[in-house]
C-alpha positions in Angstrom: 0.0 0.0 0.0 1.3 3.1 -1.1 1.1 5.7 2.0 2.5 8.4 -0.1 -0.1 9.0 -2.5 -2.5 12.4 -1.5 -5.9 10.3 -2.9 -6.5 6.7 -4.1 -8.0 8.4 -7.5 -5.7 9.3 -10.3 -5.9 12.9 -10.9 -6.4 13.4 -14.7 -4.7 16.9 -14.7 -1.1 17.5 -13.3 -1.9 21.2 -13.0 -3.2 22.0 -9.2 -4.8 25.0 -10.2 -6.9 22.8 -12.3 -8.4 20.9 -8.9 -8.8 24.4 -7.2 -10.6 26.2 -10.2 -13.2 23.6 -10.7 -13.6 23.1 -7.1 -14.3 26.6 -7.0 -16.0 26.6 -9.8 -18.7 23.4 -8.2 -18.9 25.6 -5.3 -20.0 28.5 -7.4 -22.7 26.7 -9.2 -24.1 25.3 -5.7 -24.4 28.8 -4.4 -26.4 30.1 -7.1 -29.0 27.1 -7.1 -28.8 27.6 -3.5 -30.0 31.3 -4.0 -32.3 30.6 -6.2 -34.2 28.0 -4.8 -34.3 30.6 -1.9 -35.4 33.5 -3.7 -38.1 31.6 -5.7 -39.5 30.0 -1.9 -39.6 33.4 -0.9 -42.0 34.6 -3.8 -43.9 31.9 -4.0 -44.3 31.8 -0.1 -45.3 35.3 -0.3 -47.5 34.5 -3.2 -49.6 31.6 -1.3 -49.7 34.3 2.0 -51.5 37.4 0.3 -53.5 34.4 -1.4 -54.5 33.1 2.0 -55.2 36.7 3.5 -57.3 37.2 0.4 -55.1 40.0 -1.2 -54.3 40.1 -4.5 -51.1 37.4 -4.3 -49.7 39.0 -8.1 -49.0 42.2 -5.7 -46.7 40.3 -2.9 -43.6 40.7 -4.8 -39.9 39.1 -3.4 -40.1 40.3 0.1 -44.1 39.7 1.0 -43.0 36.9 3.2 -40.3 38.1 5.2 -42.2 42.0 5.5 -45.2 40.0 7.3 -43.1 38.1 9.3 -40.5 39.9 10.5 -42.9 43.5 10.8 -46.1 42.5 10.8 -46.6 40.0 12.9 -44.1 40.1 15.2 -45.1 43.3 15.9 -48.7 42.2 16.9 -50.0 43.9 13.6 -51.3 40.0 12.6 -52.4 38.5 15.8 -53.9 35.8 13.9 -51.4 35.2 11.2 -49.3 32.7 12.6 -50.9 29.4 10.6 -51.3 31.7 7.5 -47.1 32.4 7.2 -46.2 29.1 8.4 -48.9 27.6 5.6 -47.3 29.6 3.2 -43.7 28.8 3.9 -44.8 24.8 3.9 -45.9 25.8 0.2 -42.9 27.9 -1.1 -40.6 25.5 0.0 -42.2 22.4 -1.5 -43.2 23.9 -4.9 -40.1 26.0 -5.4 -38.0 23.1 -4.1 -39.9 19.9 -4.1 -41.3 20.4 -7.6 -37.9 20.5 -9.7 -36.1 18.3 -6.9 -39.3 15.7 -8.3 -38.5 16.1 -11.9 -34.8 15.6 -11.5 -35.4 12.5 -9.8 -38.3 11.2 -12.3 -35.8 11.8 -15.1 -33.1 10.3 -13.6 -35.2 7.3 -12.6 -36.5 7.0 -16.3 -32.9 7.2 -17.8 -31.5 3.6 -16.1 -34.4 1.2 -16.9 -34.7 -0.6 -20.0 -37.5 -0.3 -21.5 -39.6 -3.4 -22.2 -41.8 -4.2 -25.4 -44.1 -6.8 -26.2 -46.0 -8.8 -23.6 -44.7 -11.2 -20.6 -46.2 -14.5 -20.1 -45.1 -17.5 -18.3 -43.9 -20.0 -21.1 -45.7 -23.5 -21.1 -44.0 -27.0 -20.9 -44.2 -27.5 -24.4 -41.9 -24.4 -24.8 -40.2 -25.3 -22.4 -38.7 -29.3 -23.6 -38.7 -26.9 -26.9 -35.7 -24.7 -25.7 -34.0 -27.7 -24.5 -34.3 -26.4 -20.6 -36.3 -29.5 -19.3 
């Protein structure tokens, strides 16, 4: 065993810099999904909460949400708008997260199975001696 070596996978660059860019790089693109799946919870959170307080939820724009929550009713201005925010965080998050997270998956799913055509049928005896199995 070779204690020398930094990791047991070859590296297919020599250049370091190479590692470091696309790590930085991965890291990068994860902060921008990140962000974005925020952003669009946060809309469509604040969408589903001027829905629920019967507004018009087309007006609630980016920061809806977080202005009822963080002025509004922790202020006391929404006494009874506790299960209305928390309702419409439940939704942001699964539609803006759950949603695409669920398509990703069902494609990925779909790509490793081989597909199957005709129809299956359990083969009879005479089949069977026929193939030379019995």
């Amino acid at each position: 065993m070779d204690t020398n070596r930094r990791s047991s996978i070859p590296s297919t660059t020599a250049d370091p810099a190479a590692h470091h860019v696309r790590a930085a790089l991965v890291t990068l693109a994860i902060l921008v999904i990140v962000t974005g799946a925020v952003l669009a919870s946060s809309w469509v959170a604040s969408f589903f909460l001027y829905a629920s307080l019967r507004l018009n939820p087309f007006r609630a724009g980016l920061w809806g949400w977080p202005d009822a929550l963080l002025l509004a009713w922790h202020d006391g201005l929404m006494p009874h708008g506790g299960r209305h925010l928390a309702g419409a965080a439940l939704l942001g998050v699964l539609v803006a997260v759950g949603c695409p997270a669920m398509g990703l998956y069902s494609l990925w799913e779909r790509s490793g199975r081989r597909r199957l055509y005709g129809s299956a049928r359990f083969a009879s005896e005479a089949e069977i001696r026929a193939a030379g199995l019995l």
